[in-house]
C-alpha positions in Angstrom: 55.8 -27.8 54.2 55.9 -29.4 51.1 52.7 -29.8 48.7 51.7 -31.3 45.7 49.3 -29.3 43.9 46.8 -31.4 41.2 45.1 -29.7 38.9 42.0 -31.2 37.2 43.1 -30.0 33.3 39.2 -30.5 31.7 37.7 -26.9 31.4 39.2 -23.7 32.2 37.4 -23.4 35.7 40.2 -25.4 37.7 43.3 -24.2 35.4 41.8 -20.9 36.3 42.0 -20.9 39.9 45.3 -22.7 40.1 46.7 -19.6 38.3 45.7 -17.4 41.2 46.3 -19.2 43.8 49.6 -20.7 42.5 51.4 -17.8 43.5 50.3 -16.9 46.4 51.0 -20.8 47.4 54.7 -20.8 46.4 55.5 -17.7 48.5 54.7 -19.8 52.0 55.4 -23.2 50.7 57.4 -25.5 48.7 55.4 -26.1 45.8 55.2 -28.9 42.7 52.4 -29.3 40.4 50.7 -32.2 38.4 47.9 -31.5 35.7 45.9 -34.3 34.4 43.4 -33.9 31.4 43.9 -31.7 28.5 40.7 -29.9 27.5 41.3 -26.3 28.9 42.9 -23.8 26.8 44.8 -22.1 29.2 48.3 -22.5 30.8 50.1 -22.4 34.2 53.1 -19.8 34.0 55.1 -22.1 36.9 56.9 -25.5 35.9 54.6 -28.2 35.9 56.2 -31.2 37.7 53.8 -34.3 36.6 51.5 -34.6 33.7 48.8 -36.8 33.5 46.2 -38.1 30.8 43.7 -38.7 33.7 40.0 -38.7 32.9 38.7 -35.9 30.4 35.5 -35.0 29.4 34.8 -34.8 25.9 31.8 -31.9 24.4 29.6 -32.9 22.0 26.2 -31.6 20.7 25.4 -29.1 23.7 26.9 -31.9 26.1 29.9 -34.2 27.6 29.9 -37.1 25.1 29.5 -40.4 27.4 31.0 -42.1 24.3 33.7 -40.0 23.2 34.9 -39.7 26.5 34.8 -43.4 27.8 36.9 -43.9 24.5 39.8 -41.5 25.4 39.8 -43.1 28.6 43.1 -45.4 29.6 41.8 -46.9 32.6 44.7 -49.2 32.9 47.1 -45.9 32.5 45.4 -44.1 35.1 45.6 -46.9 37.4 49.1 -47.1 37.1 49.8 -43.4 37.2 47.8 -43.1 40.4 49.9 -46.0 42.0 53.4 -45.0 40.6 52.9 -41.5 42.1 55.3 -40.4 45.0 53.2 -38.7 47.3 55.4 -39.8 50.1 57.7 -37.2 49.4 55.1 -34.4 50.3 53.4 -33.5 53.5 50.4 -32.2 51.9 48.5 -33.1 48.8 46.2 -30.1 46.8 43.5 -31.4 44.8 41.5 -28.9 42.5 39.4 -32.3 41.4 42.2 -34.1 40.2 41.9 -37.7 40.9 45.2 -39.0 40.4 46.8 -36.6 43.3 43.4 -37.4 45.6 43.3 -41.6 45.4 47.2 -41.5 45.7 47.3 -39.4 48.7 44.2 -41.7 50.2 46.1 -45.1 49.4 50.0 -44.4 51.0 47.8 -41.8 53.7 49.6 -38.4 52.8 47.3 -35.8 54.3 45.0 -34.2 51.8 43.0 -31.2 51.0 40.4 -30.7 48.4 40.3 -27.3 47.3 37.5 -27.5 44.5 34.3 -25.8 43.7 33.3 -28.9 43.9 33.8 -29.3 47.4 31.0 -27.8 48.3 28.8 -30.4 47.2 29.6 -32.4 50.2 27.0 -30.2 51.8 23.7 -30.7 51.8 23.0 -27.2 52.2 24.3 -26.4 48.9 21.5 -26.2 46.0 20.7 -28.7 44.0 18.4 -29.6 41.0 14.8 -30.4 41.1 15.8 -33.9 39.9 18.7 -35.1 42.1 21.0 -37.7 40.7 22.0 -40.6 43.1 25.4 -41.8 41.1 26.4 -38.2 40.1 26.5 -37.3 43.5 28.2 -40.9 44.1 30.7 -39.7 41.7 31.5 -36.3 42.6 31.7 -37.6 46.6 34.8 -40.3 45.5 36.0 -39.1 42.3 38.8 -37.1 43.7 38.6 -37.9 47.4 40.5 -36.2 50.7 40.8 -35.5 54.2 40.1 -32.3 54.4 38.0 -29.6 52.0 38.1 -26.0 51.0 35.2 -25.3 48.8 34.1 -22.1 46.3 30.2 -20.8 45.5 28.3 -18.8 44.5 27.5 -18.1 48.0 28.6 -19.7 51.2 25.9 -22.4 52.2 28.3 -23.9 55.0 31.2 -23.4 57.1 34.3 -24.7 54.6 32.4 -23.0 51.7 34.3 -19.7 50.8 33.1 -17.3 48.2 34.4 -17.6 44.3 37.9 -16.6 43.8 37.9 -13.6 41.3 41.2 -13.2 39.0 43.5 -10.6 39.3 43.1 -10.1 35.8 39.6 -9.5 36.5 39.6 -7.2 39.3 41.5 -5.2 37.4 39.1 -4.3 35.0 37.1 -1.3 34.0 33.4 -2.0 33.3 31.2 -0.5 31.4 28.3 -1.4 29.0 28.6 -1.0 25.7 26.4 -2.6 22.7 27.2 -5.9 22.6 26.3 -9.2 24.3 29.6 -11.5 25.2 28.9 -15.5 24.3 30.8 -18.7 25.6 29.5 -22.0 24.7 32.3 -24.7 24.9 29.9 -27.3 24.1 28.0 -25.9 20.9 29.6 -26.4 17.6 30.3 -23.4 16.1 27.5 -24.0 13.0 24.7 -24.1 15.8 26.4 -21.2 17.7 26.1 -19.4 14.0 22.4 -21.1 13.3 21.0 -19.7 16.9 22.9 -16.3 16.9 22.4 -15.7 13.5 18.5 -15.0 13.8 18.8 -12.4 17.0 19.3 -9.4 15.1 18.8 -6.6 18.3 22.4 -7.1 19.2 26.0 -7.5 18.6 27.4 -11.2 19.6 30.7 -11.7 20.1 30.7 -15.6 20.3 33.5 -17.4 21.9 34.2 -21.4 21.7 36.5 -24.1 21.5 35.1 -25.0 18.1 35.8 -21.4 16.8 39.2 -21.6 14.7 39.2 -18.4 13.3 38.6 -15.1 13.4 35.7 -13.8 11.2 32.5 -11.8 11.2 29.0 -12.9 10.2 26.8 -10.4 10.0 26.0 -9.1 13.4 28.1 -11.5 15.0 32.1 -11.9 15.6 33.1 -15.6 16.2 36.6 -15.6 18.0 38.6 -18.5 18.9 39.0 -18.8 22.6 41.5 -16.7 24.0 41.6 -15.2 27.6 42.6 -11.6 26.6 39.8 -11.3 23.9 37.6 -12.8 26.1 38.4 -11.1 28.8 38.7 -7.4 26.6 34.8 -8.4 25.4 33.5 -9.4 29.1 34.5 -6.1 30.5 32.5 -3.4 27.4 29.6 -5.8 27.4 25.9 -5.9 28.1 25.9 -9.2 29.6 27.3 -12.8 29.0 26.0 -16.4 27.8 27.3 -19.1 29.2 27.1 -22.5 30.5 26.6 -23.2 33.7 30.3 -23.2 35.1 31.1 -21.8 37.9 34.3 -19.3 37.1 32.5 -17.8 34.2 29.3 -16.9 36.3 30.8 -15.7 39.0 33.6 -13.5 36.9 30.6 -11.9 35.1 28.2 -10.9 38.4 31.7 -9.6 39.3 31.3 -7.1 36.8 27.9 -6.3 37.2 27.0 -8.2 34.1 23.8 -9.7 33.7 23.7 -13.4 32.9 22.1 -16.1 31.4 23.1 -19.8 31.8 23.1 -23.0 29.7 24.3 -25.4 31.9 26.2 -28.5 29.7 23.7 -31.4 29.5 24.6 -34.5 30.9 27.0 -32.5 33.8 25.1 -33.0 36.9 27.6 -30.1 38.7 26.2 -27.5 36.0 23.0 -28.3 36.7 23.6 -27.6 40.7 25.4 -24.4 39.5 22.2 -23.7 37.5 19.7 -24.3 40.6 21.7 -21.7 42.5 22.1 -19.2 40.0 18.1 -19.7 39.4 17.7 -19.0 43.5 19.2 -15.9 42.8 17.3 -14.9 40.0 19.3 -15.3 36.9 17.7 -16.9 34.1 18.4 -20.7 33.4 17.5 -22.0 29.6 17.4 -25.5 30.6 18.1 -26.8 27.1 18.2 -26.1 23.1 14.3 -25.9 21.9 12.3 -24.0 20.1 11.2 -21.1 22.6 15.2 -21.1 22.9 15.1 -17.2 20.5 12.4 -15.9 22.5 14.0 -16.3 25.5 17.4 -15.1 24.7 15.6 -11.8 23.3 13.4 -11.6 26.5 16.5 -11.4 28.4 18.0 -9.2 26.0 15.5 -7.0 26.4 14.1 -7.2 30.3 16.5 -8.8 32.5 18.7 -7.1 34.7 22.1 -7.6 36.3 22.5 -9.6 39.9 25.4 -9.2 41.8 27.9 -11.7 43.3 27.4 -11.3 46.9 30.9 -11.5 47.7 34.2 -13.1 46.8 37.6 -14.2 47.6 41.6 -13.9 46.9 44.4 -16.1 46.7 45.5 -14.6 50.0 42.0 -15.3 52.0 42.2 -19.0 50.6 45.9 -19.1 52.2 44.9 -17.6 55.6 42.5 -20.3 56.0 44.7 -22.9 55.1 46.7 -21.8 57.3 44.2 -21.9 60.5 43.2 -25.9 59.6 46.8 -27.0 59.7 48.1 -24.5 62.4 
């Protein structure tokens, strides 16, 4: 069988997954690979046959910039990508929420697969937020559209919905607690990051982000550019993590037996569906930036305590089931 395997390149959650499953993908089938979108900060180790610009999201301000990111947008360029693609060539398409592999497997009907965290929101048994948005769900449902789905969670709310896919890299790891708390905020600029950080004096901080370009330490914290050894070195000796609501990240640290607190990304309706789930199983959700914002990082700090991840998957479990739906 051959397959085309898109990759959603905005954030490292897809890249991430794709580098695990990747491999195990090429030893059973005849592989090429397309990445669209250019935010995430990691790379794919096998050739990468197609890029695309696609549709990116652009952070800003604690959120995705609606602006920013409907200006980097080329419709016309991703209309023409999508229709100048050969997926005739390929008896299988792969989309990780890439859209350009997704819409032209759906218009010259190649046989698809969605293979997404995503996914799983075509269940109605998977949590959502108080406040459910009609034309993000509208938008996850046909942004990268298929035939078929194999979906990741937290936990698994329905029958196609497989437990998070936990990295090599990160099983391999030796936890332990040690004296500081791990931070990764892709959306904060790193003068808020140093502005809220800066005033929680209990605690080490080793603060990770995008907007980090150098290495340097400010009192009790260490601001790090991101980088998935360092990150990956600091996850496994801390106390616990801060992050945004994505899905990898969460999942990696209950992994660990970390305990974790979430900002989901405003303006991201999927983090805020990661962030109803994670609240259902008792992690604490800071729903935005305010003023209690100290108070509850310290309360945490001082009184939460570590939930595990219920269960998870490999490579090689996501490849057996692939194999049963196209036996």
């Amino acid at each position: 069988m051959k397959i085309l395997y898109g990759i959603q390149g905005t954030g490292h959650g897809h890249v991430s997954r794709a580098r695990e499953i990747l491999p195990a993908l090429m030893e059973n089938y005849d592989v090429d690979i397309l990445i669209s979108g250019y935010n995430s900060k990691l790379h794919i180790e096998q050739p990468i046959k197609y890029r695309c610009k696609g549709i990116s999201f652009i952070y800003g301000h604690g959120g995705i910039s609606l602006s920013k990111s409907l200006r980097e947008l080329n419709l016309i360029q991703y209309l023409r990508d999508t229709v100048n693609l050969n997926v005739s060539d390929y008896d299988l398409v792969i989309s990780d929420f890439e859209p350009v592999t997704a819409w032209a497997a759906r218009i010259k009907k190649v046989p698809s697969l969605s293979m997404s965290h995503q996914s799983a929101f075509a269940s109605d048994k998977t949590p959502r937020p108080d406040k459910v948005s009609r034309i993000a769900e509208m938008v996850m449902k046909h942004y990268a559209p298929c035939d078929q789905s194999i979906a990741f969670h937290f936990e698994q709310y329905d029958d196609f919905i497989m437990p998070p896919i936990i990295r090599e890299e990160v099983r391999r790891l030796k936890p332990y607690v040690g004296n500081h708390v791990t931070v990764y905020l892709p959306a904060f600029s790193e003068q808020l990051l140093i502005d809220v950080f800066g005033k929680l004096k209990q605690r080490e901080w080793h603060i990770f982000s995008p907007s980090i370009t150098e290495r340097k330490r400010i009192g009790n914290m260490i601001l790090i550019p991101v980088n998935n050894q360092e990150f990956l070195s600091s996850l496994e000796g801390s106390e616990g993590l801060i992050t945004s609501a994505g899905f990898e990240a969460c999942a990696e640290a209950m992994y660990l037996g970390k305990k974790l607190l979430t900002i989901p990304i405003q303006h991201q309706y999927e983090q805020y569906c990661n962030a109803a789930a994670l609240k259902k199983m008792g992690i604490t959700v800071i729903p935005k930036i305010s003023n209690t914002m100290i108070e509850k990082i310290n309360a945490w700090v001082e009184y939460d305590e570590m939930i595990p991840l219920p269960n998870y998957s490999t490579a090689h479990d996501v490849i057996a089931k692939m194999k049963q739906m196209f036996a």
